[in-house]
N, C-alpha and C positions, 0 to 999 in steps of 0.2 A: 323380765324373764317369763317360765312358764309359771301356768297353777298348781300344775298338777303336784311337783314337790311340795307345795308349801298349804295346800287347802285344809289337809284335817287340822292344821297347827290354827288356820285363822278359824274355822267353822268352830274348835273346841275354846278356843279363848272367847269367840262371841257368843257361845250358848251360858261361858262360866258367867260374863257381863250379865247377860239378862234372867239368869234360875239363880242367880247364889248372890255375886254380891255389887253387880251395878256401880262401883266404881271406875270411872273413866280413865282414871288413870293408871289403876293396876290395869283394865285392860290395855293402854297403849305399852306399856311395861310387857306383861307378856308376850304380845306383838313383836315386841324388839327383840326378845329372847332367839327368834329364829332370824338369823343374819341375813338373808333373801328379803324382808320387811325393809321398808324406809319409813318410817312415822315419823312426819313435822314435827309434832309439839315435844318430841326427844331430842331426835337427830338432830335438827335445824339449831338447836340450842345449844348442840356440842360444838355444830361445825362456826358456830359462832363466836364461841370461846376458842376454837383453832384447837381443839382435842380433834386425834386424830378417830375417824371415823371407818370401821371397817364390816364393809357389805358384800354380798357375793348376788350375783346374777342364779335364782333358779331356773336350770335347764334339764327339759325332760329327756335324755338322749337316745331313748328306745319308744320312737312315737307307737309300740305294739301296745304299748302298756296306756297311752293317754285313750281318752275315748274317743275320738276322732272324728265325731259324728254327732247331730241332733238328737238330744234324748227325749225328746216330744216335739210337736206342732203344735199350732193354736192358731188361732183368725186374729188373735191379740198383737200378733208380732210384728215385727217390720214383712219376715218372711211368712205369712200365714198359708201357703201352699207348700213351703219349700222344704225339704230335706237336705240339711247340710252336710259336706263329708269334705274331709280335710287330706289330703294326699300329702302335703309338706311341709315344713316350718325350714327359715333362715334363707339364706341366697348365695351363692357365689359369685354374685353379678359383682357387688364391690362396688357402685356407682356411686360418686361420693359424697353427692346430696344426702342419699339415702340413708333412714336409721334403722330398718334391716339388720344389715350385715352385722353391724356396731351392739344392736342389741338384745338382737332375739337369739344369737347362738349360732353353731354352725350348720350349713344345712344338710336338713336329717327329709328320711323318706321316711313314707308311711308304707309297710310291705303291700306291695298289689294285692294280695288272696284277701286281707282287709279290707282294702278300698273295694273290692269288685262283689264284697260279701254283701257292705253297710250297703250299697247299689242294689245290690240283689232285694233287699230288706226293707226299705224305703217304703214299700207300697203298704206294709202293713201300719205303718203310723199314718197312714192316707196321705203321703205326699202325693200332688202334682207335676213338680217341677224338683229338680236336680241344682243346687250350686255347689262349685266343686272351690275350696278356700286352697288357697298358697299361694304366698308371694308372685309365683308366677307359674300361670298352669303348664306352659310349656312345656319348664323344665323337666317334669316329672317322668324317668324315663319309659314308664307304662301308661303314656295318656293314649295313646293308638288301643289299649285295651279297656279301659275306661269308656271311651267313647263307644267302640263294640257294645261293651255293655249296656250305657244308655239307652242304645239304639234297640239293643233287643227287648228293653224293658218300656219301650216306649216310651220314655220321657221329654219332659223340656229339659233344658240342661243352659245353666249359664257360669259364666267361670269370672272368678273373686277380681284376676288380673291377666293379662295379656301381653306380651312384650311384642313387638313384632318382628326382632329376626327368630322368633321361635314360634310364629303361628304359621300352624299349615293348612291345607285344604281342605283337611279334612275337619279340624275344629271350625274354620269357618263353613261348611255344610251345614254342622250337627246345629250352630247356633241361626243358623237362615232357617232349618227345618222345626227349630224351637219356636218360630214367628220375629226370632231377632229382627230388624231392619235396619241397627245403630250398631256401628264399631268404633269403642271407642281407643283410640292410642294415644301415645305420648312422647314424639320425636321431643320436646324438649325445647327444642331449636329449631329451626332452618339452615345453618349451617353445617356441613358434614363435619369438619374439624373440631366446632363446639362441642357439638353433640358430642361425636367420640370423647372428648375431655369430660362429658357427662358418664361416660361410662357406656355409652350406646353407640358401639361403632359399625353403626349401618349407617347407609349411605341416603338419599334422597330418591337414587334407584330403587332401591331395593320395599322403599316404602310406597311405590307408587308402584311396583309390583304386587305388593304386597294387598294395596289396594284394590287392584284391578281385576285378583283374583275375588276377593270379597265381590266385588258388583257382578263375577261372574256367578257367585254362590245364592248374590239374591240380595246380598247389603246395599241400600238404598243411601247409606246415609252416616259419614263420619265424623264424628268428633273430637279434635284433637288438642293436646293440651301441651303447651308452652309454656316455659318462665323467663322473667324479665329480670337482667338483674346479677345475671349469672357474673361467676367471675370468669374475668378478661373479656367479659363484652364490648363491643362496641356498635354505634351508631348502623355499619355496615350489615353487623350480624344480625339487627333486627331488620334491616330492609331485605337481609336475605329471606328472613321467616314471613315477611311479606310476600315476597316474590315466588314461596315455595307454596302458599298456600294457595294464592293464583293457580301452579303448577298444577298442583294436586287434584282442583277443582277441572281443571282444563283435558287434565292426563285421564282422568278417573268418570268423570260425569258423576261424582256422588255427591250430593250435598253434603258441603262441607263447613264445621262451625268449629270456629277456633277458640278456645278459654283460654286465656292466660293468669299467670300467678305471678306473683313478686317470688324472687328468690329471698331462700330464709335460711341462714347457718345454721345448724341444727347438734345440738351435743352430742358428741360422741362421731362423729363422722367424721372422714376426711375434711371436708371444707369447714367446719366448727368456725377455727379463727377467720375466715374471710368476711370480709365487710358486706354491712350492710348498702345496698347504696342508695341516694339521696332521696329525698321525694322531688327533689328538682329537676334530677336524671329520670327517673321514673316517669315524671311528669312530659317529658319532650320526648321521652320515646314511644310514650303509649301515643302521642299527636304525628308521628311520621306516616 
């Protein structure tokens, strides 16, 4: 869940550990006292014994209140130019790989006068560059003002995540005028039926539209990312993501690099119980 409920609970238990009395186990004890905590060396020993075990997901449900934004910069970091700002938490996308939905809570906005303030403000912790975080920028129904704003503030501007039936023309601008020249997506598949069963019910049209507007924007170059594996695959379905990425290369003129991933059941989601499938299967489809 989030931090923002549960931080002074962990920060005051691990300041007691280290000024008072350093024992490791009253601090995993305290820990547990706030129901949002999961600690091993407790928990794992209850659920072992088959004592029932009961946890609650913390969730912040008024993202006005979390901070939503980088409280410094440093050349130390991954990001050492960037100024982060958070517009969303959760998804309604429902896509049933995903642990999204399942985990993080339902999805909450961050009110615009916020986001377009931390933008406004950026410059004074010396950012360069702009990444905007949520599950999916898209969605966020103020990104048309967001972007305004970057634009005015002159920044780079790059975003956490991308879906493609929700990117438009004008996100792919702002990130060609940022020096972008890679977009990257993730039809999932090459089949359109699959894919919908992913949760992504755009068509093979719509993503070589979608394409073609990027090369119009200035994107040189896309990367896309597939899994292997899915349930109710078949042999046909990866010759279809074969033949799409032909397509896409063909339709588009961009450089195109495909990743693929094993699919992987993941807790708390729709497909949990579905099977793994073989390294044998695996093995003959990644040689087609």
């Amino acid at each position: 869940g989030d931090g923002e409920e549960i931080f002074d609970h962990l920060v005051d238990a691990v300041r007691d550990f280290f000024r008072h009395h350093g024992n490791r186990r009253c601090l995993w004890e305290t820990l547990a006292e706030n129901a949002s905590f999961f600690v091993p060396p407790i928990h794992l020993e209850q659920l072992v014994k088959g004592r029932p075990l009961s946890r609650k997901k913390s969730i912040c449900l008024d993202l006005s209140a979390a901070a939503g934004k980088s409280t410094w910069i440093t050349p130390r970091s991954v990001f050492p130019d960037s100024f982060l700002v958070e517009t969303q938490r959760g998804c309604y996308r429902k896509c049933p790989f995903c642990t999204i939905p399942a985990c993080f809570g339902p999805p909450r906005m961050r009110p615009k006068d916020l986001v377009l303030k931390d933008i406004g403000a950026a410059r004074e912790h010396g950012a360069l560059r702009l990444g905007i975080i949520a599950p999916e920028s898209g969605d966020y129904p103020w990104i048309s003002d967001v972007i305004a704003t970057v634009r005015q503030q002159d920044f780079s501007v790059s975003f956490a995540s991308l879906r493609l039936d929700s990117l438009t023309p004008e996100m792919l601008e702002v990130l060609s005028q940022s020096g972008q020249r890679t977009l990257t997506v993730a039809p999932e598949t090459g089949d359109d039926e699959l894919r919908k069963k992913c949760g992504k019910p755009f068509t093979q049209k719509l993503i070589i539209e979608k394409l073609k507007v990027a090369r119009e924007k200035g994107i040189t170059k896309t990367k896309m990312y597939f899994m292997l594996g899915l349930p109710s695959e078949t042999v046909e379905h990866v010759l279809e993501t074969a033949r799409f990425i032909s397509l896409v290369r063909r339709e588009t003129g961009l450089n195109t690099v495909a990743s693929f991933s094993i699919f992987v059941p993941k807790p708390q989601t729709p497909w949990q119980d579905k099977e793994f499938s073989s390294p044998e299967t695996i093995e003959t489809r990644t040689c087609l």
